[in-house]
N, C-alpha and C positions, 0 to 999 in steps of 0.2 A: 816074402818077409823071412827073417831067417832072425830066429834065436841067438842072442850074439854070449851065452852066458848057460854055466849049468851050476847045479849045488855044488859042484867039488873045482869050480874054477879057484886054480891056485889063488892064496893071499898077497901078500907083496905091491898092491898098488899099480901094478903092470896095464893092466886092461884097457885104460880109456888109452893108452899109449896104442897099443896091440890095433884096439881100433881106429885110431888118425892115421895109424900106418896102411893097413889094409881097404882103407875105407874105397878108394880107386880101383882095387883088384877086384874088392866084391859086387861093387857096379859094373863092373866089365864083365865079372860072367852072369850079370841077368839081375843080380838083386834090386830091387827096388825099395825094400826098408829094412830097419833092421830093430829088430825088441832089446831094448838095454835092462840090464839089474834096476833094480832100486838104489839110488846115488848118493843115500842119504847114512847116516851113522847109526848103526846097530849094536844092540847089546855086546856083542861080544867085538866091538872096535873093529879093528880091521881083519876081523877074522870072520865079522860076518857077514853073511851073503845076502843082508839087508831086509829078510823079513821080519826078525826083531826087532825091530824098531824102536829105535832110544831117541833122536834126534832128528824129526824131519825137516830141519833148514841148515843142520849140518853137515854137506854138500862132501866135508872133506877140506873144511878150513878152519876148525876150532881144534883145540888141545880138550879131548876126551874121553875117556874109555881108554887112555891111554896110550891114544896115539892122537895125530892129525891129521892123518892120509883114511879112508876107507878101505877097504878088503882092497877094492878096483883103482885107487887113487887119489889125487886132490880133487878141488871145485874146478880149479883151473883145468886139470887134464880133461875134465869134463865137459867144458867150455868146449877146448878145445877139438875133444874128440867130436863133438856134436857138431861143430861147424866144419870139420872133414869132412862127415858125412854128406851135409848139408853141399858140400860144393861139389863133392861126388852128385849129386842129385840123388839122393838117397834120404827115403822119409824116417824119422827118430820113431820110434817110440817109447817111452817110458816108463818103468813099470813101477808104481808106486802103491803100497799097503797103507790102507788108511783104517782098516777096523783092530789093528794089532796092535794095542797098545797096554 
């Protein structure tokens, strides 16, 4: 399994992208899962790294905190990126805070 994320992954929404694209090459050298961010909307919009937790069914499709994308993206890139993986044969994991609120 392999960490797909750290505290200082740039903002900009790039990530679930970064990972659809990669998702083949990290199955080809051995990986067999990979640990995601938390996907959901954090205090600080798209600047946060999701453990603040403002919105957990805000995926990255509502207008809040001043944006609509997450630190990582939209809902859809995340869709997305998760069914890359998935066809890669590569297991999700998700990493979700549910005591921060």
């Amino acid at each position: 399994m392999m960490q797909c994320f750290h505290w200082y992954t740039p903002a900009g929404g790039h990530l679930w992208d970064e990972v659809s694209q990669k998702a083949q090459s990290l199955a080809d050298v051995g990986f067999t899962a990979l640990w995601l961010p938390p996907a959901y909307k954090g205090f600080s919009g798209a600047y946060d790294v999701g453990y603040g937790v403002y919105d957990m069914y805000d995926l990255g499709e509502f207008n809040q905190r001043d944006t609509i994308a997450t630190k990582y993206g939209t809902r859809q890139q995340y869709l997305e990126a998760i069914q890359a993986l998935h066809q890669a044969g590569l297991q999700v994991y998700a990493d979700g805070v549910l005591n921060h609120r």
